[in-house]
Structure formats: C-alpha cells, structure tokens
DOPA-878745 format. One record per residue (C-alpha): residue in one letter; y negated, z negated, x. Coordinates in steps of 0.25 Angstrom, whole numbers. Example, Ala and Ser with C-alpha at 12.3 -4.5 7.8 and 13.67 -1.06 7.14 Angstrom:
BEGIN
@residuo=a, v=18, w=-31, u=49 .
@residuo=s, v=4, w=-29, u=55 .
END
This chain:
BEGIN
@residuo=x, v=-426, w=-432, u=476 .
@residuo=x, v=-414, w=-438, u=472 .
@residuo=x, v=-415, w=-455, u=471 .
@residuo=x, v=-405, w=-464, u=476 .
@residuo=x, v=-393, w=-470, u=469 .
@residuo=x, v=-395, w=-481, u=461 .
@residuo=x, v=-390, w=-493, u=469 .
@residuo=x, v=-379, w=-497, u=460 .
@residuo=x, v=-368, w=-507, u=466 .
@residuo=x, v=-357, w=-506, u=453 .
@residuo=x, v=-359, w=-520, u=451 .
@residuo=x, v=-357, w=-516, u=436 .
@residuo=x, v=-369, w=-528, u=431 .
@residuo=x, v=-374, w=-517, u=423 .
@residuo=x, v=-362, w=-512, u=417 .
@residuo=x, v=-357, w=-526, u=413 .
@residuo=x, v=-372, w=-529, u=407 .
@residuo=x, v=-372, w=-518, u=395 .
@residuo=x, v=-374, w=-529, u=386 .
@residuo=x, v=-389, w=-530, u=392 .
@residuo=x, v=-394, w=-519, u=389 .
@residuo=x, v=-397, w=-511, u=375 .
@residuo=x, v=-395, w=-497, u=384 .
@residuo=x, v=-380, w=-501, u=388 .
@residuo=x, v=-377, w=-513, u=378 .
@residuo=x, v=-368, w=-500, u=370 .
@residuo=x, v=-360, w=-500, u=382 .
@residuo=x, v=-355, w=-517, u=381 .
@residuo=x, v=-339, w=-518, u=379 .
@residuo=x, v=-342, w=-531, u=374 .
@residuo=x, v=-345, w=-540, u=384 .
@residuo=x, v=-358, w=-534, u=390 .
@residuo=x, v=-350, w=-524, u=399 .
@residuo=x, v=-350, w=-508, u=398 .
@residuo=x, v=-338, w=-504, u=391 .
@residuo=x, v=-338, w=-493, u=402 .
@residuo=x, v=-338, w=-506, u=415 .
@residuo=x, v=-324, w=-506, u=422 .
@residuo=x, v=-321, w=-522, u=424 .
@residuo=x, v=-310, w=-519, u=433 .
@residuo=x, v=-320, w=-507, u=443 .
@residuo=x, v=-334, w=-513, u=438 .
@residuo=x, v=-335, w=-499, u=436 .
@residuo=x, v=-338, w=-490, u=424 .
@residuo=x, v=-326, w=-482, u=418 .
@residuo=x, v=-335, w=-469, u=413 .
@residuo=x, v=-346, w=-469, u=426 .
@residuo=x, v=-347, w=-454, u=425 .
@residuo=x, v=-348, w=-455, u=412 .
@residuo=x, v=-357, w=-468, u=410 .
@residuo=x, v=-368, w=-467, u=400 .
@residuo=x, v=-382, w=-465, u=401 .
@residuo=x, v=-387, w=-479, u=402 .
@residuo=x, v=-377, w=-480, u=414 .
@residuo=x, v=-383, w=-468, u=422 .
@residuo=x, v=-393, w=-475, u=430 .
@residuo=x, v=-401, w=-461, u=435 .
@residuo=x, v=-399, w=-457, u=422 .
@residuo=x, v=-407, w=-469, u=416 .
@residuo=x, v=-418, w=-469, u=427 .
@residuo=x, v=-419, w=-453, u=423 .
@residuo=x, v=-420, w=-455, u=411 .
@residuo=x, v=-428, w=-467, u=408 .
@residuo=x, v=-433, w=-474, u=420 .
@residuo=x, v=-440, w=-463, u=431 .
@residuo=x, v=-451, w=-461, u=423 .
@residuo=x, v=-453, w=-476, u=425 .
@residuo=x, v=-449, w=-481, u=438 .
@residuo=x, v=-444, w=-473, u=451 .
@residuo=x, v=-429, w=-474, u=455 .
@residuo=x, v=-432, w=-486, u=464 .
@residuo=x, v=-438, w=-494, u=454 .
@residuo=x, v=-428, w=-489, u=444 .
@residuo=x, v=-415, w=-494, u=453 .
@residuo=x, v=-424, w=-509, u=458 .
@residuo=x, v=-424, w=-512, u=441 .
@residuo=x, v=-411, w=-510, u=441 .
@residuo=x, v=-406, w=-515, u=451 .
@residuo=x, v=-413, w=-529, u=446 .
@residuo=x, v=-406, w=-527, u=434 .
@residuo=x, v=-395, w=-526, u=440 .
@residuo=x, v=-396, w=-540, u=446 .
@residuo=x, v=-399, w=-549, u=435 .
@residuo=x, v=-389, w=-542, u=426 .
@residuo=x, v=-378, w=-551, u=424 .
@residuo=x, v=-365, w=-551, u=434 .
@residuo=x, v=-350, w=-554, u=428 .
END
C-alpha cells in the first residue's frame, strides 16, 4: 500500500534550522542555514540530489516505521515544524 505524501508546504523552517540538530548541523553555512537553501527560491539547489537526512521517507524507513506508523510519523513533524524558528 503506498502512504500519502508527506504534507510539506516548502516553507523552508527546516532548511533554515540545521543548526538545531546534531543529524543536519554539518550542513550550517554559518548562520544556522543549509548550505544547500536557495534564499532567493526558499528552495534547495541539489533537491534530487539532497542528502540522506533530507529524504523524509527515507528516514521514516529507515529509522522511524518500526516505532511509529506514518500518521504519527508526519503529526511529530509537523509539530516540529511549528515551533521551529521563522526568519
């Protein structure tokens, strides 16, 4: 059965909050933002080619689905998602 998206909006919090993170924090420019985040397209300059950690479906494969089921996966994220710093 194949699962539904993951809701992402492209807001880029996430990408601008690496810092956060000991997973991503290899990824900071220097001020906290993926070296990768496109301030001009708030999009990411190697999607196709993003790493691991950025893969979403990836992660929940990997370490999450044994855990959690995809529903509950995306609701923590999605929470995350809203505490985690704006501009």
């Amino acid at each position: 059965m194949t699962r539904p998206a993951f809701p992402c909006n492209g807001c880029g919090k996430c990408c601008r909050n690496v810092h956060l993170a000991k997973q991503t924090e290899y990824l900071d420019r220097g001020d906290g933002t993926c070296r990768h985040f496109c301030d001009t397209t708030k999009g990411c300059r190697i999607y196709e080619a993003r790493p691991a950690i950025c893969r979403v479906d990836l992660q929940y494969e990997l370490h999450y689905a044994q855990r959690y089921s995809w529903d509950e996966f995306v609701a923590q994220n999605i929470q995350i998602c809203r505490i985690l710093p704006a501009e």
